[in-house]
One Martini backbone bead per residue (centre of mass of N, CA, C, O) as a GRO file, in nm:
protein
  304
    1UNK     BB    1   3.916  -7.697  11.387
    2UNK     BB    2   3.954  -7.429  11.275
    3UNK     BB    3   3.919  -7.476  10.979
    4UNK     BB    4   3.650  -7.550  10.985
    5UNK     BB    5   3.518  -7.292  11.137
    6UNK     BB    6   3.660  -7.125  10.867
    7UNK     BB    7   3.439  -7.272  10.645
    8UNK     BB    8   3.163  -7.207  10.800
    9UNK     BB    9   3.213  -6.903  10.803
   10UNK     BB   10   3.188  -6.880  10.500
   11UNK     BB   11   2.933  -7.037  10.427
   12UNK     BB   12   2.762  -6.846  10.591
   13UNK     BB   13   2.857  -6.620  10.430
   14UNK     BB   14   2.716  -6.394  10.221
   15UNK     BB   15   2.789  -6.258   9.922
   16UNK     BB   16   2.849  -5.960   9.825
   17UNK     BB   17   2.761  -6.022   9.555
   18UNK     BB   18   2.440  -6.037   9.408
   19UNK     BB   19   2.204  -6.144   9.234
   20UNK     BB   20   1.959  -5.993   9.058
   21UNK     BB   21   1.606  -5.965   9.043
   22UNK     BB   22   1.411  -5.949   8.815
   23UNK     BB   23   1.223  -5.745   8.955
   24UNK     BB   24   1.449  -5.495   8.959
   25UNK     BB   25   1.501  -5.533   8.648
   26UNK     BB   26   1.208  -5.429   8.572
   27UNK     BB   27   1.245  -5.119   8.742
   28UNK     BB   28   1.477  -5.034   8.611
   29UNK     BB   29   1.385  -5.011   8.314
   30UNK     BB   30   1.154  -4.892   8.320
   31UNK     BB   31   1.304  -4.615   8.448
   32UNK     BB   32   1.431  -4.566   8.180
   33UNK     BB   33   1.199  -4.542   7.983
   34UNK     BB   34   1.070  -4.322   8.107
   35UNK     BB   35   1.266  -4.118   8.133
   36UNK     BB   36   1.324  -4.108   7.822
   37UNK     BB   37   1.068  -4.028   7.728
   38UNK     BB   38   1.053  -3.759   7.864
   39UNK     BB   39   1.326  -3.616   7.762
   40UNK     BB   40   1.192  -3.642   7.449
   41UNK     BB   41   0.939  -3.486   7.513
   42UNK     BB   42   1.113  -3.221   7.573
   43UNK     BB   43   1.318  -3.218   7.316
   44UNK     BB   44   1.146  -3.211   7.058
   45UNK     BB   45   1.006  -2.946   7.063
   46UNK     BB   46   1.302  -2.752   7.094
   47UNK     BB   47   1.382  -2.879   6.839
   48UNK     BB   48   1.141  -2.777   6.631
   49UNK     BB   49   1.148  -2.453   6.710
   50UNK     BB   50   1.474  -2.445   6.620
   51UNK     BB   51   1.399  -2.505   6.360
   52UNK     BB   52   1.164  -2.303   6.253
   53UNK     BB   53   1.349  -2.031   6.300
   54UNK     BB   54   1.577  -2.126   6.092
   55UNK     BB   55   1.424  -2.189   5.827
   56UNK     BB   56   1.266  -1.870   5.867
   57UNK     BB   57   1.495  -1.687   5.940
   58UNK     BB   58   1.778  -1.720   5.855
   59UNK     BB   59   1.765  -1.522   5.566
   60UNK     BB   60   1.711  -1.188   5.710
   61UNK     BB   61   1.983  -1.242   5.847
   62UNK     BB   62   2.168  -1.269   5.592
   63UNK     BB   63   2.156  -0.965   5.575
   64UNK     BB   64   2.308  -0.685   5.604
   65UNK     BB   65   2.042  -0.470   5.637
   66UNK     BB   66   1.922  -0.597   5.915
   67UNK     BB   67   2.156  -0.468   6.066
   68UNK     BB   68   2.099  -0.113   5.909
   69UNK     BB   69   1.798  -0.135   5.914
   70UNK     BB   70   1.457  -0.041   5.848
   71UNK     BB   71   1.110  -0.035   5.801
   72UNK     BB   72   1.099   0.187   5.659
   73UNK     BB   73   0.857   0.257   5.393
   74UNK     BB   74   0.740   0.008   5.395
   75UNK     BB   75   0.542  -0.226   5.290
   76UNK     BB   76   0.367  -0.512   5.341
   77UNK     BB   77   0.473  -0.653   5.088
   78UNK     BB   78   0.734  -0.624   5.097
   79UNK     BB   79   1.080  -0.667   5.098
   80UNK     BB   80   1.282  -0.619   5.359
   81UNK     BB   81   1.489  -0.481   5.565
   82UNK     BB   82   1.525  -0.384   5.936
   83UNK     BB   83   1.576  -0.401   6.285
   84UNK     BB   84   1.767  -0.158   6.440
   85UNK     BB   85   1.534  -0.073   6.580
   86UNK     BB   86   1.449  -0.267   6.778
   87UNK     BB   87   1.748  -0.314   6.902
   88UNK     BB   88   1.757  -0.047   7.007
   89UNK     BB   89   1.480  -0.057   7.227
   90UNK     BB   90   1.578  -0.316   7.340
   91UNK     BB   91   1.885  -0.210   7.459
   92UNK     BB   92   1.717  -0.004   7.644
   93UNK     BB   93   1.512  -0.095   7.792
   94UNK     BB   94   1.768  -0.264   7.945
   95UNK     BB   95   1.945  -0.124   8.051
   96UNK     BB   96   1.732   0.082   8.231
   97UNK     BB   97   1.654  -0.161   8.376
   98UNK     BB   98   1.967  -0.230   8.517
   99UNK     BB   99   1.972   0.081   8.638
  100UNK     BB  100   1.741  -0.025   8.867
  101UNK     BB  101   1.746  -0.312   8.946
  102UNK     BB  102   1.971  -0.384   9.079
  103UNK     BB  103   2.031  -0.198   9.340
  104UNK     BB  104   1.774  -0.262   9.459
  105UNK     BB  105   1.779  -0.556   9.503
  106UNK     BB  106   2.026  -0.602   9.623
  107UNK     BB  107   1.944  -0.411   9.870
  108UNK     BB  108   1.732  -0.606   9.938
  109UNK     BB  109   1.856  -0.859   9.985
  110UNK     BB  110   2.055  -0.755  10.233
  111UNK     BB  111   1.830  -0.640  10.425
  112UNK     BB  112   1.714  -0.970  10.466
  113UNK     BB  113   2.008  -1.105  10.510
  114UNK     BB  114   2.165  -0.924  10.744
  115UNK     BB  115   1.928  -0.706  10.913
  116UNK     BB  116   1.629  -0.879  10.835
  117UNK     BB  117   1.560  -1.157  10.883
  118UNK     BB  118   1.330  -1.169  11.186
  119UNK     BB  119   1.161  -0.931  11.097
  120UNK     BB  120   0.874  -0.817  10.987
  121UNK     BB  121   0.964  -0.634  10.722
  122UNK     BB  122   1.106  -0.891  10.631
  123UNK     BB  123   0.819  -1.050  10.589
  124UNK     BB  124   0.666  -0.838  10.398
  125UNK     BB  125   0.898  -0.851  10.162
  126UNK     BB  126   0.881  -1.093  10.085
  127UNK     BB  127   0.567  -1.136  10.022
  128UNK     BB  128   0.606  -0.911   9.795
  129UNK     BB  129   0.775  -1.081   9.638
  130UNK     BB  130   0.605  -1.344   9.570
  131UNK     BB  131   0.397  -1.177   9.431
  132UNK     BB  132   0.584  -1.043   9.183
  133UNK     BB  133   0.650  -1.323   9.069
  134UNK     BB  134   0.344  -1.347   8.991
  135UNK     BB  135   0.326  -1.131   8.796
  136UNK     BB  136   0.172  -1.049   8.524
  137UNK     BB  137   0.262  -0.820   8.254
  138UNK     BB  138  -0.058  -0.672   8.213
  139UNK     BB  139  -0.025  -0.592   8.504
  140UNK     BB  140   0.231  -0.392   8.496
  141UNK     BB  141   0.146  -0.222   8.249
  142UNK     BB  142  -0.159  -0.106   8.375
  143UNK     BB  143   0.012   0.019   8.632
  144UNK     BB  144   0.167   0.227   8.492
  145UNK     BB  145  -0.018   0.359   8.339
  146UNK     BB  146  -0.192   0.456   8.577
  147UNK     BB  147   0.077   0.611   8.699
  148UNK     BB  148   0.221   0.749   8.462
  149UNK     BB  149   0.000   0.868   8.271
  150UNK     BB  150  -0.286   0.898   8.427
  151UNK     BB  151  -0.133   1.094   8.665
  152UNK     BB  152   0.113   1.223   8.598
  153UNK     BB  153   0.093   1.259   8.242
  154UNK     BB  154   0.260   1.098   8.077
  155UNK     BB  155   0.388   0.955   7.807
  156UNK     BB  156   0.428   0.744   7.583
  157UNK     BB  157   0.687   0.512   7.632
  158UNK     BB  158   0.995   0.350   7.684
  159UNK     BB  159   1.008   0.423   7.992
  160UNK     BB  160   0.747   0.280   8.074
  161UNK     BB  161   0.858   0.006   8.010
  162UNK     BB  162   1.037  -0.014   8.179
  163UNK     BB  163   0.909   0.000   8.453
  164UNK     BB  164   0.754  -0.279   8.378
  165UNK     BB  165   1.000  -0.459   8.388
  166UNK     BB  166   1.100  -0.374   8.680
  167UNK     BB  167   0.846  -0.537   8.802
  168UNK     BB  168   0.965  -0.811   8.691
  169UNK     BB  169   1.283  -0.851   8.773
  170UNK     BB  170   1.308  -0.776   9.073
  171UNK     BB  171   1.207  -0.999   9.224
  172UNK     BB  172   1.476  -1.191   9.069
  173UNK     BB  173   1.684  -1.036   9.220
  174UNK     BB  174   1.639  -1.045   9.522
  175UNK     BB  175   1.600  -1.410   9.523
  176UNK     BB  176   1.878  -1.439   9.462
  177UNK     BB  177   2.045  -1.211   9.648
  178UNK     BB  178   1.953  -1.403   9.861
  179UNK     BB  179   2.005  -1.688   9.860
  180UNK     BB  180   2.327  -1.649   9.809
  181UNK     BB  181   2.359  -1.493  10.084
  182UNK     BB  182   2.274  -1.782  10.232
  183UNK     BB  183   2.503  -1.951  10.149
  184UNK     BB  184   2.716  -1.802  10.321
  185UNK     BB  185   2.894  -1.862  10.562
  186UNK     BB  186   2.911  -1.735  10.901
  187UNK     BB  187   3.211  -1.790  10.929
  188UNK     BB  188   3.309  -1.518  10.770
  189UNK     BB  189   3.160  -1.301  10.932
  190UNK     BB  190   3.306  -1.378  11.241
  191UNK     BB  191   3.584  -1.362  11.149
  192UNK     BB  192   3.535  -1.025  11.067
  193UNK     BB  193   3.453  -0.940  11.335
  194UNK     BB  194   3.709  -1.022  11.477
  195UNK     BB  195   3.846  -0.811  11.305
  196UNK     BB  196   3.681  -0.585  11.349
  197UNK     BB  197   3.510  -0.505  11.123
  198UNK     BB  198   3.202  -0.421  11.004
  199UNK     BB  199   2.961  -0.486  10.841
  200UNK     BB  200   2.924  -0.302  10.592
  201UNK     BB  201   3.241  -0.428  10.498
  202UNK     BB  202   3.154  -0.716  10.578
  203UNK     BB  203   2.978  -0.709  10.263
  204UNK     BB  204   3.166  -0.577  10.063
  205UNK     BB  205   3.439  -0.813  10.102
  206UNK     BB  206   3.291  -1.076  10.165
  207UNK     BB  207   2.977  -1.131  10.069
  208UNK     BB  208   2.963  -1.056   9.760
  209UNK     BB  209   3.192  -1.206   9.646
  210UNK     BB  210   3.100  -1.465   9.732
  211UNK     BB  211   2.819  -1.413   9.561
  212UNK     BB  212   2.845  -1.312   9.286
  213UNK     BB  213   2.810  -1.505   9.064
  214UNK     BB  214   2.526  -1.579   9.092
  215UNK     BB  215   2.408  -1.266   9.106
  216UNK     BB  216   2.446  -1.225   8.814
  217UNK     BB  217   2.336  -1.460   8.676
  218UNK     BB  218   2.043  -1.330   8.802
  219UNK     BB  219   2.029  -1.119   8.612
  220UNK     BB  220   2.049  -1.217   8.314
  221UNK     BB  221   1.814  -1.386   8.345
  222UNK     BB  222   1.606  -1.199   8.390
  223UNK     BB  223   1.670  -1.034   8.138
  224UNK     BB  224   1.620  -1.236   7.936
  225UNK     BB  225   1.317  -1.251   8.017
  226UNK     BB  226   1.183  -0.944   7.969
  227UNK     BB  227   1.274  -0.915   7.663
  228UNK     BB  228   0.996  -1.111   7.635
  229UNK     BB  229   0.751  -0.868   7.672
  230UNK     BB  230   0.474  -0.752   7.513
  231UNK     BB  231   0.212  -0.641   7.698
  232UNK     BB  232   0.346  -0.379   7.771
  233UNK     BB  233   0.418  -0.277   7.462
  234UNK     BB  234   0.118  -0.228   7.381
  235UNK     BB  235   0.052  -0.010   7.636
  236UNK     BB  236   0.309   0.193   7.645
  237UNK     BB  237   0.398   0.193   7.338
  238UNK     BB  238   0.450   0.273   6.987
  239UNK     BB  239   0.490   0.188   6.707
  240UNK     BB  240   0.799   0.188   6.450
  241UNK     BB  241   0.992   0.197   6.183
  242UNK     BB  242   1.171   0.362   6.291
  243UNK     BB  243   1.443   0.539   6.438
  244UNK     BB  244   1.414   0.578   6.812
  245UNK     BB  245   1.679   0.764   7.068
  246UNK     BB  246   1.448   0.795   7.247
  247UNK     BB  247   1.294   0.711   7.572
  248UNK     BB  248   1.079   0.966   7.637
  249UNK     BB  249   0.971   0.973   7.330
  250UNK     BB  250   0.800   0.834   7.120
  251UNK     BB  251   0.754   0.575   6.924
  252UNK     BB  252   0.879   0.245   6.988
  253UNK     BB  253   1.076  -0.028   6.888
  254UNK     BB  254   1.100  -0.384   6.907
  255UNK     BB  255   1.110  -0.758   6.906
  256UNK     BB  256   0.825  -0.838   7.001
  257UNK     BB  257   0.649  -0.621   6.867
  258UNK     BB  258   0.770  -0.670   6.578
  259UNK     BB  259   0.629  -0.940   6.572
  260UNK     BB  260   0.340  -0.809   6.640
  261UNK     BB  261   0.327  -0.626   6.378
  262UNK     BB  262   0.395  -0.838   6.136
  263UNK     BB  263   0.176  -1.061   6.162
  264UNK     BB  264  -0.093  -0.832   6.155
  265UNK     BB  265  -0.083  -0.789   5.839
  266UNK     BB  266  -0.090  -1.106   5.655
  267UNK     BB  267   0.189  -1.126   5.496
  268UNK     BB  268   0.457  -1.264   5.344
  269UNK     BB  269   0.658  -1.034   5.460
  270UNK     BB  270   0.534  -1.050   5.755
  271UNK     BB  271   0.668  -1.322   5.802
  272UNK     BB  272   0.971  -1.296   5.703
  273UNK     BB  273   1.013  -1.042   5.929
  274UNK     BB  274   0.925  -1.220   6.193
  275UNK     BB  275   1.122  -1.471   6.139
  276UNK     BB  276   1.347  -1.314   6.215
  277UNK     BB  277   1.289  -1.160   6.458
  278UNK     BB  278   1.267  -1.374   6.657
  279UNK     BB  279   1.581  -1.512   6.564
  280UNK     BB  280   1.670  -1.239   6.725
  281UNK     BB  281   1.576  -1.264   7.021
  282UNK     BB  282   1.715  -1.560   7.040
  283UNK     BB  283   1.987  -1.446   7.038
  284UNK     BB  284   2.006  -1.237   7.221
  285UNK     BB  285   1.920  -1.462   7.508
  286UNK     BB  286   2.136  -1.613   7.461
  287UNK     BB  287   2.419  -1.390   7.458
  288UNK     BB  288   2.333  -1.333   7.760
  289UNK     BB  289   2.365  -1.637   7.886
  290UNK     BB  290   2.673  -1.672   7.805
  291UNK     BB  291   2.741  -1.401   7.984
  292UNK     BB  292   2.694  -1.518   8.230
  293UNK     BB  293   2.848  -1.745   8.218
  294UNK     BB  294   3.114  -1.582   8.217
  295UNK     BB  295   3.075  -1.435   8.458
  296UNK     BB  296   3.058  -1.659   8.668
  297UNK     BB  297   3.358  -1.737   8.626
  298UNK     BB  298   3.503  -1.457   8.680
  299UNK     BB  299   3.351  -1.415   8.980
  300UNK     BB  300   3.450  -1.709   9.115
  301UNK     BB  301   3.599  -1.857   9.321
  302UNK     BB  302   3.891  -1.947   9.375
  303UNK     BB  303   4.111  -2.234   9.331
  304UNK     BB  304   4.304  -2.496   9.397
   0.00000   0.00000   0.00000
């Protein structure tokens, strides 16, 4: 009798693998093909763009002149020069960028997460972070202009464009530097407080480090996208072909701007120069985004 009743609920129970029916297999093919056909989609493209600056670019980077002159004296005809200026340039004004940029955002996302919360001024900090964070590239330029140029009288130069990157950066460094500060556990913090410990130095010995890795890595890649801003540099600075190491006076090259004046020349020299920088410029932020990446890895907590 046992036998029997332990046979019949064995036939009773349904089997844990069934076969798969049409339908589904319908259904997941389908969306196998879609995803495929997007990521097609996607990727595409960007191997087109990176064939063609390839194609294009790669002869006048593989000049020795190319990185150590500039295209000074040259005709529109001409070919052969380097961007050495523009990488000038553009190395400065990146640099002086994140010499304003960093302290302050950083600081401004500490005291959203840590000290106002819930204040009415970090909520009104946050809504101002988030319109500048879609504010256009030549409305921070226009508004530069008209406040550093046309009333404080300062002339155009390289630092005027800094300060229009900073207005595009900061807000990436700040919405980076809550998110990841959001991420820490308060069980670090309250550890921290049951020790004695004070705010301010569990904020710098507890909270930073456990979130720097993020933080330096949305730092490169803000970093990354500003120094591919062209509207600025129309509005703030004159184009040069010399090499210019000053950043407060006179006309300074960057490498989206040497992009753009030597296309508008419209010879076959300034297209062979323009697909240099521009793949000069790719090269760039690819450089920056590796180190982003290693610096991530060296800031990391460690684990076993």
């Amino acid at each position: 009798m046992r036998t029997d009743a332990a046979d019949l609920e064995q036939l009773a129970t349904p089997p844990a693998f069934q076969s798969v029916g049409f339908g589904r297999k319908l259904k997941n093919n389908l969306a196998t093909v879609l995803f495929t056909v997007a990521f097609a989609l996607a990727v595409i493209p960007l191997l087109w763009v990176l064939w063609t600056l390839l194609s294009r670019g790669l002869k006048p980077m593989l000049s020795a002149s190319w990185w150590t002159h500039s295209f000074n004296g040259l005709l529109p005809n001409d070919f052969g020069g380097g961007v050495y200026h523009a990488l000038v340039g553009t190395v400065e004004q990146g640099l002086v960028c994140l010499l304003f940029t960093v302290p302050l955002g950083v600081m401004v996302g500490i005291y959203l997460v840590e000290y106002g919360r819930s204040s009415r001024l970090a909520k009104v900090a946050t809504f101002m972070v988030d319109i500048l964070s879609g504010l256009p590239s030549i409305v921070a330029g226009l508004f530069i202009y008209a406040l550093w140029i046309t009333t404080f009288g300062f002339t155009r130069s390289g630092f005027a464009v800094t300060l229009a990157l900073l207005l595009l950066m900061l807000p990436v460094v700040v919405r980076v530097t809550e998110t990841m500060l959001l991420i820490v556990p308060d069980e670090l913090r309250e550890a921290a407080y049951a020790l004695g410990l004070p705010k301010w130095k569990t904020i710098v010995r507890i909270v930073l480090p456990t979130a720097l890795s993020g933080i330096v890595t949305g730092i490169m890649l803000g970093l990354a996208r500003v120094l591919g801003e062209t509207a600025p540099l129309l509005i703030l600075v004159g184009y040069s072909s010399s090499i210019n190491f000053d950043l407060f006076s006179g006309e300074m090259a960057s490498l989206p701007l040497t992009i753009y004046m030597e296309r508008s020349t419209g010879t076959d020299a300034g297209d062979y120069r323009m697909w240099g920088a521009a793949l000069t410029l790719v090269l760039v932020i690819m450089l920056i985004n590796l180190v982003a990446t290693g610096l991530s890895r060296v800031f990391a907590i460690k684990t076993k």
